[in-house]
Every structure is written in C-alpha cells, then in structure tokens.
N, C-alpha and C positions, 0 to 999 in steps of 0.2 A: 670635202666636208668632214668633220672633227664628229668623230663617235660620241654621242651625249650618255649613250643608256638610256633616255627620257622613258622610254618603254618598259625598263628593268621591275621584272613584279619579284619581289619577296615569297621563298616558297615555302621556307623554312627557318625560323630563329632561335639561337638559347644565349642568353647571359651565363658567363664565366669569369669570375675574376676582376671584375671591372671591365671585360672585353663582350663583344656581341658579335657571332660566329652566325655568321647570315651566309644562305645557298639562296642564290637568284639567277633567274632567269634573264638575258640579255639578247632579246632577239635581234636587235640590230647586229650584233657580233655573232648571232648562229652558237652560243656556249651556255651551259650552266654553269654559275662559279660559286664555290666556295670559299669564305676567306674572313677573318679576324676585321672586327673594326674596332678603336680605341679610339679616345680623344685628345690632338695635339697638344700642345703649350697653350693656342689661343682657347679652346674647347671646341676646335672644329670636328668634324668628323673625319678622321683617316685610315686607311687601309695597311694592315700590317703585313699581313701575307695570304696570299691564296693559290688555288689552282681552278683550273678551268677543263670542262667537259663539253664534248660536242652535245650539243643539243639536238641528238638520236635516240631515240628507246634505245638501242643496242650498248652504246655507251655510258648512257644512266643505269640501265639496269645493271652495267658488270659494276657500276661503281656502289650498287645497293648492295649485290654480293659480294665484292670487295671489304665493303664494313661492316659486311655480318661476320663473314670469314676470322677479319681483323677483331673482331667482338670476342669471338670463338678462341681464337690465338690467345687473349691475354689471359685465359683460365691459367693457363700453367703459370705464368707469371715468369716469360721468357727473357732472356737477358738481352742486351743494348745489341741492336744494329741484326738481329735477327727478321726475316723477311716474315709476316704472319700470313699474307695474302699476296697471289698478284692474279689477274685479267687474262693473261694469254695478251696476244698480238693483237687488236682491236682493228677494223677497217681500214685509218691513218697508219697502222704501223703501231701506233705507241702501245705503250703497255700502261699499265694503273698497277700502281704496288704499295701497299702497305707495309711499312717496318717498324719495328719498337728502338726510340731513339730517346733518351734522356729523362725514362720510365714515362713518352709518353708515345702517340701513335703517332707515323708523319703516314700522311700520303701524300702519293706526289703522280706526276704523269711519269713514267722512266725518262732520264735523258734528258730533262726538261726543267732545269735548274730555278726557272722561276712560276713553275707552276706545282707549289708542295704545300702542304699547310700542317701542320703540328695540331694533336687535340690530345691532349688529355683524356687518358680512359672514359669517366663520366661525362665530359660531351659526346666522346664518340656512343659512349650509351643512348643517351638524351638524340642524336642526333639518327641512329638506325631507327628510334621510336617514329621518331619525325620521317624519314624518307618514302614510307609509302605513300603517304596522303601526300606528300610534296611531288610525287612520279604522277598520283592523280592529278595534280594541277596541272602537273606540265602535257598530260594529254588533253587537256581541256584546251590548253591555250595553241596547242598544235606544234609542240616543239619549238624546231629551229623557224619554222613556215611564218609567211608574210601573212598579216591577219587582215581579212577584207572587210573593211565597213562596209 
C-alpha cells in the first residue's frame, strides 16, 4: 500500500517569498519534515525541497538546538560554506548540521543528499520562535507511535 500522509498534522508554518516553509508531522512514515511548498505552472501545491527527522524527542530536540546554535552562528555574519551547528552522531548514525550557504542557512541530515532545505536567516528566526509549541504538539500526539481510537 502507497504512503498517503492522510494523518500528516501541520505543526508549524511561515510564509516567505511566495513559499510556505511547513514542519509536519507524518506518522505513517515515523518523521517529522520540513520543507518549502510553492505553487506549479497549474497552481497546484508542490514541494520544493525538504528534510526529514525521526519522529523521537531525541532527534527533534537536537534539531531545536541545531537552529538555535545555527541562530547564534549568524551574529557574526560568517562566510559561505562555514558549519554554524552540527548534532553529534544521533541513534541512526546520522548527524544534523547546519551550514551557511548562499547568505542563507542549509540544513540538512549529513550524507543525505536529499534531505536539506535552505532558509533564509528570518525564517530560521521565525521558525526557532515556532519550534517549541510545535515539540508540544508532537508530545501530545505521541511522536512516531500508532494513535488508538
């Protein structure tokens, strides 16, 4: 059977540029993701790029400290391809790292070529405001776990 999301709750949103930079929750996939949505040719809804987190406290919280770190970093106003943050080794192995790339912030999982997403300083602002009440939710809803009617 074909993954729908049908479950996927909204935890967090900012409008950018004509883009909408949504973290959700996907419990059928076990991830929290993050990632750009714009509008095709037709004005459908498409995804531009994101990355994806395991849907464990352990892992959401290093990625809350990740973008406060990353928040922290840009005071000096570092130059291109400079690492501002990383995670350490996370349970899976991967690492979470933040780097400044084309004056603006990528994160990404290391090693992990299609789970990165680019924000621009002011969402990343906008978007550490947003991540505690979005880590509240995701306790509420019980993480990666199967929710029982």
């Amino acid at each position: 059977m074909a993954s729908t999301n049908e479950d996927a709750v909204v935890l967090a949103s900012i409008r950018h540029d004509d883009r909408l930079l949504i973290l959700r929750h996907l419990p059928d996939r076990g991830t929290v993701e993050l990632g750009w949505w714009t509008r095709d040719e037709a004005g459908s809804p498409a995804q531009a790029d994101a990355m994806e987190l395991a849907a464990e406290a352990i892992e959401v919280d290093a990625f809350l400290v990740l973008c406060r770190q990353a928040q922290a970093g840009l005071q000096g106003e570092p130059a291109d391809g400079v690492v501002l943050a990383g995670s350490g080794r996370l349970a899976d192995g991967a690492e979470l790292v933040a780097r400044r790339v084309a004056g603006a912030v990528l994160l990404e999982r290391a090693g992990e070529e299609i789970s990165r997403v680019e924000l621009p300083a002011d969402a990343l602002d906008r978007l550490v405001e947003q991540l505690p009440k979005a880590r509240g939710r995701l306790d509420l809803l019980g993480f990666g776990l199967p929710q029982q009617g």
